[in-house]
TORNUMAR-92926 format. One record per residue: residue in one letter; x, z, y of N, C-alpha, C, O in turn; residue number from 1. Coordinates in steps of 0.2 Angstrom, whole numbers. Layout:
r;n_px;n_pz;n_py;ca_px;ca_pz;ca_py;c_px;c_pz;c_py;o_px;o_pz;o_py;k
A;X;Z;Y;X;Z;Y;X;Z;Y;X;Z;Y;NUM
...
END
This chain:
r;n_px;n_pz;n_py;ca_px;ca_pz;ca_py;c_px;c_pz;c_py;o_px;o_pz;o_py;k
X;72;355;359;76;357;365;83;353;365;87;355;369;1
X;84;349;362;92;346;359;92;342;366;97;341;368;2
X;86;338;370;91;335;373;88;338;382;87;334;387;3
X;88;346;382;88;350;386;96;352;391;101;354;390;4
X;94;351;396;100;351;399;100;358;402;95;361;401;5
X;105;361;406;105;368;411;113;365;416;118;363;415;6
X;109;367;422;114;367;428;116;373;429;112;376;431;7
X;122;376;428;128;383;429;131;382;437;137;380;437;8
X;128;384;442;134;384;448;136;392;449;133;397;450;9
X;144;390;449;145;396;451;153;394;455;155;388;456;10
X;157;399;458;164;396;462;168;398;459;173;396;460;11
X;167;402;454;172;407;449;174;403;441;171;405;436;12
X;180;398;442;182;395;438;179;399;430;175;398;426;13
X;184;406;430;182;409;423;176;410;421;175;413;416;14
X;171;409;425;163;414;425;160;406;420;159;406;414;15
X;160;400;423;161;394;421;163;392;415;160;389;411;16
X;169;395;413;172;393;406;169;400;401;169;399;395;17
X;167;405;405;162;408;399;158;404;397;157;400;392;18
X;155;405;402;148;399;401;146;392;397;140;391;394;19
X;152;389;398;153;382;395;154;385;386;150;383;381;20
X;158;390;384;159;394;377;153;394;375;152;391;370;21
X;149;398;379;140;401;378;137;396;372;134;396;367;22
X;139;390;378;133;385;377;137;379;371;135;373;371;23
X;143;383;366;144;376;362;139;376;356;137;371;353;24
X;139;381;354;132;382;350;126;381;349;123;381;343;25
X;123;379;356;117;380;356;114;373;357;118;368;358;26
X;106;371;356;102;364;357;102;362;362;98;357;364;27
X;107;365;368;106;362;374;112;359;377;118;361;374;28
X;112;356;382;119;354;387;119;357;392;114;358;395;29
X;126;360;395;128;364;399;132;359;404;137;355;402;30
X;130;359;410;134;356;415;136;360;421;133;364;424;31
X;141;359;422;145;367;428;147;363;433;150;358;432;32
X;145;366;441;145;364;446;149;369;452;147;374;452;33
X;154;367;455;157;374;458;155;377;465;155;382;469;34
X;151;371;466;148;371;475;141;369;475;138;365;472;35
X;139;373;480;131;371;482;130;364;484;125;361;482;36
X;135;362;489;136;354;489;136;351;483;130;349;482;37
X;140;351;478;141;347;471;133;348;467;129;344;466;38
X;133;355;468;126;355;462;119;351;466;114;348;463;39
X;120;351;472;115;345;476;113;339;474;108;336;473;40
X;122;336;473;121;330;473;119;329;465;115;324;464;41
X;122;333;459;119;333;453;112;332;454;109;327;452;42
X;109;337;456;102;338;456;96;333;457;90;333;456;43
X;101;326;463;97;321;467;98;316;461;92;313;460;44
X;102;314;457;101;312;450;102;311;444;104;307;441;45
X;99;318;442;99;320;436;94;326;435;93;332;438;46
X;91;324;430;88;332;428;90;336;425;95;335;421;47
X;85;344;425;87;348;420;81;353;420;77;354;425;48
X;80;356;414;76;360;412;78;366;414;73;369;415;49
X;86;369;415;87;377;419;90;375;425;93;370;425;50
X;90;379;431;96;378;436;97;386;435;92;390;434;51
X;105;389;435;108;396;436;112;397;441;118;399;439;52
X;111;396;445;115;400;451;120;407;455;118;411;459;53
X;126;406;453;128;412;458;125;414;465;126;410;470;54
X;122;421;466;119;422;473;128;421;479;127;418;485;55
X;133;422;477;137;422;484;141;415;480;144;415;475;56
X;141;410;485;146;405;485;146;400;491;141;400;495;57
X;154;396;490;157;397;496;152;392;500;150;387;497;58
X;149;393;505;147;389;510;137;388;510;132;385;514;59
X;138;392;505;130;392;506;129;398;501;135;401;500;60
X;123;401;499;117;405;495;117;401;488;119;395;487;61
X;114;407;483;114;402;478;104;404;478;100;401;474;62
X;103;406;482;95;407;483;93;400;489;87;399;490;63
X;98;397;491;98;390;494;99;386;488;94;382;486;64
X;105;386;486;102;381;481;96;382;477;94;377;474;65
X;94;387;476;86;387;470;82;384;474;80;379;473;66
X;82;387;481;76;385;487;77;375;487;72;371;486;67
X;80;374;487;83;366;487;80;362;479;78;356;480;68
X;80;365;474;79;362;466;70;365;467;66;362;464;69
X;69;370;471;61;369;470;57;365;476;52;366;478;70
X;61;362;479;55;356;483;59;350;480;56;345;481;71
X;64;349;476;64;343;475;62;342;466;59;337;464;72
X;65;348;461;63;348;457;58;353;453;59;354;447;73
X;53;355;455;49;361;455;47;361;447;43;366;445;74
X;49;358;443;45;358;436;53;364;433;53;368;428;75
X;58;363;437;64;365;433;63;371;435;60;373;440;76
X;65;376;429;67;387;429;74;387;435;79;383;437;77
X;73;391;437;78;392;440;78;400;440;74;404;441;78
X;86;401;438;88;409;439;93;410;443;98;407;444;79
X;91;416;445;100;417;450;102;425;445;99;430;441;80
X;109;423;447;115;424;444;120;430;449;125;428;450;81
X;120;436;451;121;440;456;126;448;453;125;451;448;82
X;128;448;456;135;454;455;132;462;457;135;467;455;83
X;125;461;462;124;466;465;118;466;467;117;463;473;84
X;112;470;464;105;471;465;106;472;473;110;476;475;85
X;101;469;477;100;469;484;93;467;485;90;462;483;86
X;90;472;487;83;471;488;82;467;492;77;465;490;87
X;85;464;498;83;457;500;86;451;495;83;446;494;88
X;91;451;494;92;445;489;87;445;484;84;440;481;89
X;86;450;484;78;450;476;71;444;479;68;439;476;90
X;72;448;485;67;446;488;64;439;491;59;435;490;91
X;71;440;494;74;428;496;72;425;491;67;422;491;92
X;75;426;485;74;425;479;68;422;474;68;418;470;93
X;64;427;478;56;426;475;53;420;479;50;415;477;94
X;54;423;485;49;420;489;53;413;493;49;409;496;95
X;60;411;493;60;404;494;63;403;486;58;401;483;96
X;66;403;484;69;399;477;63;400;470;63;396;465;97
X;57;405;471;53;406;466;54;406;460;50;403;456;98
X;62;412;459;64;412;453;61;415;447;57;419;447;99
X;63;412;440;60;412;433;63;422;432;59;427;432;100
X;70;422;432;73;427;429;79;428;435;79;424;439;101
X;83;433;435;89;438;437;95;439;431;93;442;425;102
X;99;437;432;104;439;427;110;443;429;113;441;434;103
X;112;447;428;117;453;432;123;453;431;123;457;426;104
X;128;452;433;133;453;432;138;459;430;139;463;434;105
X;142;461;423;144;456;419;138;456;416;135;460;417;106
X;135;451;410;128;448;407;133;451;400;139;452;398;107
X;129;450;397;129;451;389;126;445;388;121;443;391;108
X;130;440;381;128;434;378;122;432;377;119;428;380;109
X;119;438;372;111;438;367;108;439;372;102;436;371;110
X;109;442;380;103;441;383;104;438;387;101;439;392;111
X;110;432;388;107;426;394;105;420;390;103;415;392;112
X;108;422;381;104;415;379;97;415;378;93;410;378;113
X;94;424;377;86;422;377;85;421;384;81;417;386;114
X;87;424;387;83;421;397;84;412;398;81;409;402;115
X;88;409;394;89;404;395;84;400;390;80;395;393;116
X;83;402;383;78;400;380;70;399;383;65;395;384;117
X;71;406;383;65;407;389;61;404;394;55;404;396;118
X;69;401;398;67;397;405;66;389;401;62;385;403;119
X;68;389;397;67;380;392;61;380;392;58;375;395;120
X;58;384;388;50;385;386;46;386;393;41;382;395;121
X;47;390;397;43;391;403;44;381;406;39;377;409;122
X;51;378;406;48;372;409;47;366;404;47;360;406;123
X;45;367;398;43;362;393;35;365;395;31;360;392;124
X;31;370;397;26;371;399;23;369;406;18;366;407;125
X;29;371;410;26;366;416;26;358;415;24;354;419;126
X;29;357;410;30;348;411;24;345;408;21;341;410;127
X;22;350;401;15;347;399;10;350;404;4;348;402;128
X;9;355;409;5;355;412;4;349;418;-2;348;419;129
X;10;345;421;10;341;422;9;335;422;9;331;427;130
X;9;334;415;8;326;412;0;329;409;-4;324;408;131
X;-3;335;408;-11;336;407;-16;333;412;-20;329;411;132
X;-12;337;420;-14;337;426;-15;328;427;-21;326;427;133
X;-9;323;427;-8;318;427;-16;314;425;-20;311;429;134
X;-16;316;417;-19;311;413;-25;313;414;-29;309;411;135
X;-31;320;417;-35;322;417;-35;317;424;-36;312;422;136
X;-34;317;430;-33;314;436;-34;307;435;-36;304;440;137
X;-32;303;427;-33;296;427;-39;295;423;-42;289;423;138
X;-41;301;419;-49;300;418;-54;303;422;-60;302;421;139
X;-52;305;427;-57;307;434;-59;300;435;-65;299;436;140
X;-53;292;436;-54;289;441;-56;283;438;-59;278;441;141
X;-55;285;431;-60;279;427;-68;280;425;-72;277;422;142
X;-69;287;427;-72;290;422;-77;288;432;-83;286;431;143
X;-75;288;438;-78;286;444;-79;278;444;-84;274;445;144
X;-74;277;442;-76;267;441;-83;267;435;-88;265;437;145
X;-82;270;430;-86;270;426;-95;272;430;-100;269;430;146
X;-93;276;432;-101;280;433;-103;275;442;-109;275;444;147
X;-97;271;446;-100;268;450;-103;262;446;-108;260;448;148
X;-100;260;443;-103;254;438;-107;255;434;-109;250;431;149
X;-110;261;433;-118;263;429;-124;263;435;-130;260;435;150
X;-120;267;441;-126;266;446;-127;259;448;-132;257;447;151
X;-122;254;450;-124;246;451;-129;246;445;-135;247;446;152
X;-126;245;440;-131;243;432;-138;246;432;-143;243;429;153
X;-140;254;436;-146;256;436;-148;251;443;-154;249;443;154
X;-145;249;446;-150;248;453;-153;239;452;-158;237;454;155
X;-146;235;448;-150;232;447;-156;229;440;-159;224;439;156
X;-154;236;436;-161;236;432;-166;240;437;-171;240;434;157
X;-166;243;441;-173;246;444;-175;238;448;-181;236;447;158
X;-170;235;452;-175;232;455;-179;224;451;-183;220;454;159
X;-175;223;444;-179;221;441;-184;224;437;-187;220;433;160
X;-186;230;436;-191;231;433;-196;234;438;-200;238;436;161
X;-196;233;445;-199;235;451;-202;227;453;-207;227;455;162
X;-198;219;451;-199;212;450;-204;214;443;-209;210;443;163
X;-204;216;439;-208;212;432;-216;218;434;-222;217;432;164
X;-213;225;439;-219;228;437;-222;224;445;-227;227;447;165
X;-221;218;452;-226;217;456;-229;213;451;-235;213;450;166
X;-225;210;447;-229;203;443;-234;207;439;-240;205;439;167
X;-233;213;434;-238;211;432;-243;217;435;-248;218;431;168
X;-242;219;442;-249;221;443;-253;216;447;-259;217;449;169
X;-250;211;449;-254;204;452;-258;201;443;-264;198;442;170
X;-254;201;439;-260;198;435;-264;203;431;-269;200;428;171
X;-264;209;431;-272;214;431;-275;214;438;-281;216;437;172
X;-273;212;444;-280;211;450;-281;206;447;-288;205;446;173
X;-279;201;445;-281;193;441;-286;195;435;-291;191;434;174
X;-285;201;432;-288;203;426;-297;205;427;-302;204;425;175
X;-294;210;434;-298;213;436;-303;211;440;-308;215;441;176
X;-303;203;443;-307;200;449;-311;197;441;-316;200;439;177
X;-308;194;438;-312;190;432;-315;194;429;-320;192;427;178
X;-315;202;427;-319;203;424;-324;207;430;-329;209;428;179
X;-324;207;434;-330;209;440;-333;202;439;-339;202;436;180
X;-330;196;440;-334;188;441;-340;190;434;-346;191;435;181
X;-334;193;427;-341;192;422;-345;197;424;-351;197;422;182
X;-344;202;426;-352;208;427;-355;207;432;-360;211;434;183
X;-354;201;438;-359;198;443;-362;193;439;-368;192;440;184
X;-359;190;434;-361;183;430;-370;188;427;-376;186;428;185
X;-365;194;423;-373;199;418;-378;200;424;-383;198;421;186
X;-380;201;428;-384;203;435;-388;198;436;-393;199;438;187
X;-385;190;436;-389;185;440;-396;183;438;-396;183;432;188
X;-401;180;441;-406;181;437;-410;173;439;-415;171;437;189
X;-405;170;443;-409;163;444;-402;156;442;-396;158;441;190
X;-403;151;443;-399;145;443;-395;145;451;-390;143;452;191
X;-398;147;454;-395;145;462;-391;151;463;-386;150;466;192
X;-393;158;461;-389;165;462;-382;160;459;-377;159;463;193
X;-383;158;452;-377;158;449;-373;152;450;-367;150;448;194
X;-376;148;454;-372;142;458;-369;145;464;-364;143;466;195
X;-372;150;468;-369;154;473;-362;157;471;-356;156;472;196
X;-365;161;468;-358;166;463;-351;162;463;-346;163;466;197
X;-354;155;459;-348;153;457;-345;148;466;-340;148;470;198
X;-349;146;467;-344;143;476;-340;147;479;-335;146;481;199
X;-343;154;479;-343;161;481;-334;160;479;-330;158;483;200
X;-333;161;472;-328;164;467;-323;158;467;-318;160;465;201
X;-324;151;468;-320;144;468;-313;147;470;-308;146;466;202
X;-312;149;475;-305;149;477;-302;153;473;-296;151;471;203
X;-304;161;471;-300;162;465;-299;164;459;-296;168;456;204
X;-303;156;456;-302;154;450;-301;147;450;-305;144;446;205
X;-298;144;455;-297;136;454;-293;132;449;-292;126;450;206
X;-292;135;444;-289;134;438;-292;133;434;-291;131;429;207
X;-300;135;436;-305;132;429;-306;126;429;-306;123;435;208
X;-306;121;422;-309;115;421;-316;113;419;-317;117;415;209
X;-321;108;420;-327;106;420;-325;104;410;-320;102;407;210
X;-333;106;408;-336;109;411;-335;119;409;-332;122;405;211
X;-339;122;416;-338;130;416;-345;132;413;-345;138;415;212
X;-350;132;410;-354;135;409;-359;130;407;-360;124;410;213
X;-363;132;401;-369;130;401;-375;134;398;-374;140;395;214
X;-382;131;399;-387;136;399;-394;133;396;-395;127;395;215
X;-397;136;397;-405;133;397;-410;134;399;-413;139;399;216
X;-412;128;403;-417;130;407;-424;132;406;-425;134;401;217
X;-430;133;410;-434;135;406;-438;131;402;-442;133;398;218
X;-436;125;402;-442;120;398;-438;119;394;-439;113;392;219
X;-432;123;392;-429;122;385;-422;115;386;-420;111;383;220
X;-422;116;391;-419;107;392;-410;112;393;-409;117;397;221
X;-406;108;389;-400;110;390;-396;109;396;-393;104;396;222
X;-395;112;399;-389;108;406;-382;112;407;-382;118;405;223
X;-377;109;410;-372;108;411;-367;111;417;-365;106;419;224
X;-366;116;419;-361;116;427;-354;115;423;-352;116;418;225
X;-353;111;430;-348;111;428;-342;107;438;-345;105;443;226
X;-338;108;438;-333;108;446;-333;98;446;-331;96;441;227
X;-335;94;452;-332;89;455;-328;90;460;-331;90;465;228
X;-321;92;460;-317;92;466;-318;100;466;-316;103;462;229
X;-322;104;473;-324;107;474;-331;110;474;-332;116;477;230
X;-334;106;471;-344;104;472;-344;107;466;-340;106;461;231
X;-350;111;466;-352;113;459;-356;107;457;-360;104;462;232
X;-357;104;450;-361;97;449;-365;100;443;-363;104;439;233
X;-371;98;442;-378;100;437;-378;93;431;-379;87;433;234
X;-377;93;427;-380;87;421;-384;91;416;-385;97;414;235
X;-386;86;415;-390;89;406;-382;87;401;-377;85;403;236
X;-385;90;395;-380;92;391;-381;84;386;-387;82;387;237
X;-378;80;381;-378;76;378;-380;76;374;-383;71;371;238
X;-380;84;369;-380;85;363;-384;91;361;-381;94;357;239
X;-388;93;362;-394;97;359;-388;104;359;-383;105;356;240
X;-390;108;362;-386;115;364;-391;122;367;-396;120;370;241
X;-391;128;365;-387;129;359;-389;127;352;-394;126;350;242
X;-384;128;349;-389;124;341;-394;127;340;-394;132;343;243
X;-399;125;335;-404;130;334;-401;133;325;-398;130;320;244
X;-404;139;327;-401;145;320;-406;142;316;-412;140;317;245
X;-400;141;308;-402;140;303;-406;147;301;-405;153;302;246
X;-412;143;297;-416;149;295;-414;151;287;-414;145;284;247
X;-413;153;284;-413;155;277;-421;155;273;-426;157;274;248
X;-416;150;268;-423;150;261;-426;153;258;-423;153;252;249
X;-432;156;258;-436;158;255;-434;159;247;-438;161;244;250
END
């Protein structure tokens, strides 16, 4: 609390120079004000951890000035300071100045230094409630940057794994058409079926190269299909196919 300040207005020279005695002892600094005007103009540049006010001084309330230090400085205690319990001064008090504490005239030392103490602590409380509030409010706004920068990052990994899954269910229809070609291929039972088949199937496998198949005919003669252009073409085979199975020696 050493470098805690307290604002004293009051208009009564001697009330002031109690005050200023009070406060030679203690971890804090005491500044005295003798007008509502003065204590204004303090208040627009300079902080404090207490404001104490006398309820009667000349030209104003001292429930105005508390009212005045909480719209401009609302983190600061503020107490008034009053010669004569008054159910409405109580009351002004609460409800425009939103006093901490009441001090009563004549006050005893010991207990305006602990109301004073107590008003330190109540605003080193609001201060770190305030700098919590602050610092939770700067991770809202990164913690929002963040999570809008994970939905971009989801959307464009969805719509690339939305690209790799058209691609690869075009190459299972690709998968799919070829292995129908081979379970029409198992079915066919003549040379001209299976030259149909394939004219049939040319456009969607026009990636195959010559030659595509070979077979034998019935007089045991090897031949050849194989693509010219788009022409299915017949040759005999050059080389004795399929081999004939070695027999094992007796």
């Amino acid at each position: 609390m050493t470098d805690q300040k307290v604002l004293w207005i009051d208009d009564d020279p001697d009330v002031l120079d109690s005050a200023l005695r009070l406060s030679r002892s203690q971890p804090w600094t005491l500044v005295a004000a003798k007008t509502a005007v003065e204590a204004k103009e303090i208040l627009l540049r300079e902080r404090f951890a207490v404001i104490i006010a006398d309820q009667r001084l000349q030209a104003a309330s001292g429930v105005d000035v508390l009212e005045f230090a909480k719209d401009k400085v609302p983190a600061t205690s503020r107490i008034l300071l009053t010669g004569k319990v008054e159910t409405q001064v109580l009351e002004e008090a609460v409800n425009r100045g939103h006093v901490f504490r009441f001090i009563a005239k004549p006050w005893e030392n010991e207990q305006v230094l602990v109301d004073i103490s107590m008003a330190i602590e109540h605003h080193q409380l609001k201060m770190t409630q305030t700098s919590l509030l602050k610092e939770v409010s700067l991770q809202n706004r990164q913690m929002e940057r963040l999570t809008s920068g994970l939905e971009q990052l989801v959307a464009e990994r969805t719509l690339t794994a939305e690209s790799s899954k058209e691609q690869v269910e075009r190459q299972l229809a690709h998968v799919r058409e070829l292995v129908r070609f081979i379970k029409d291929l198992s079915n066919l039972h003549s040379v001209d079926e299976l030259m149909g088949l394939i004219r049939k199937e040319l456009k969607a496998f026009h990636e195959l190269r010559p030659p595509v198949l070979g077979y034998v005919a019935s007089e045991r003669k090897p031949l050849i299909l194989y693509f010219q252009g788009k022409v299915v073409q017949e040759r005999a085979a050059r080389t004795a196919w399929p081999p004939c199975p070695v027999r094992p020696s007796s």
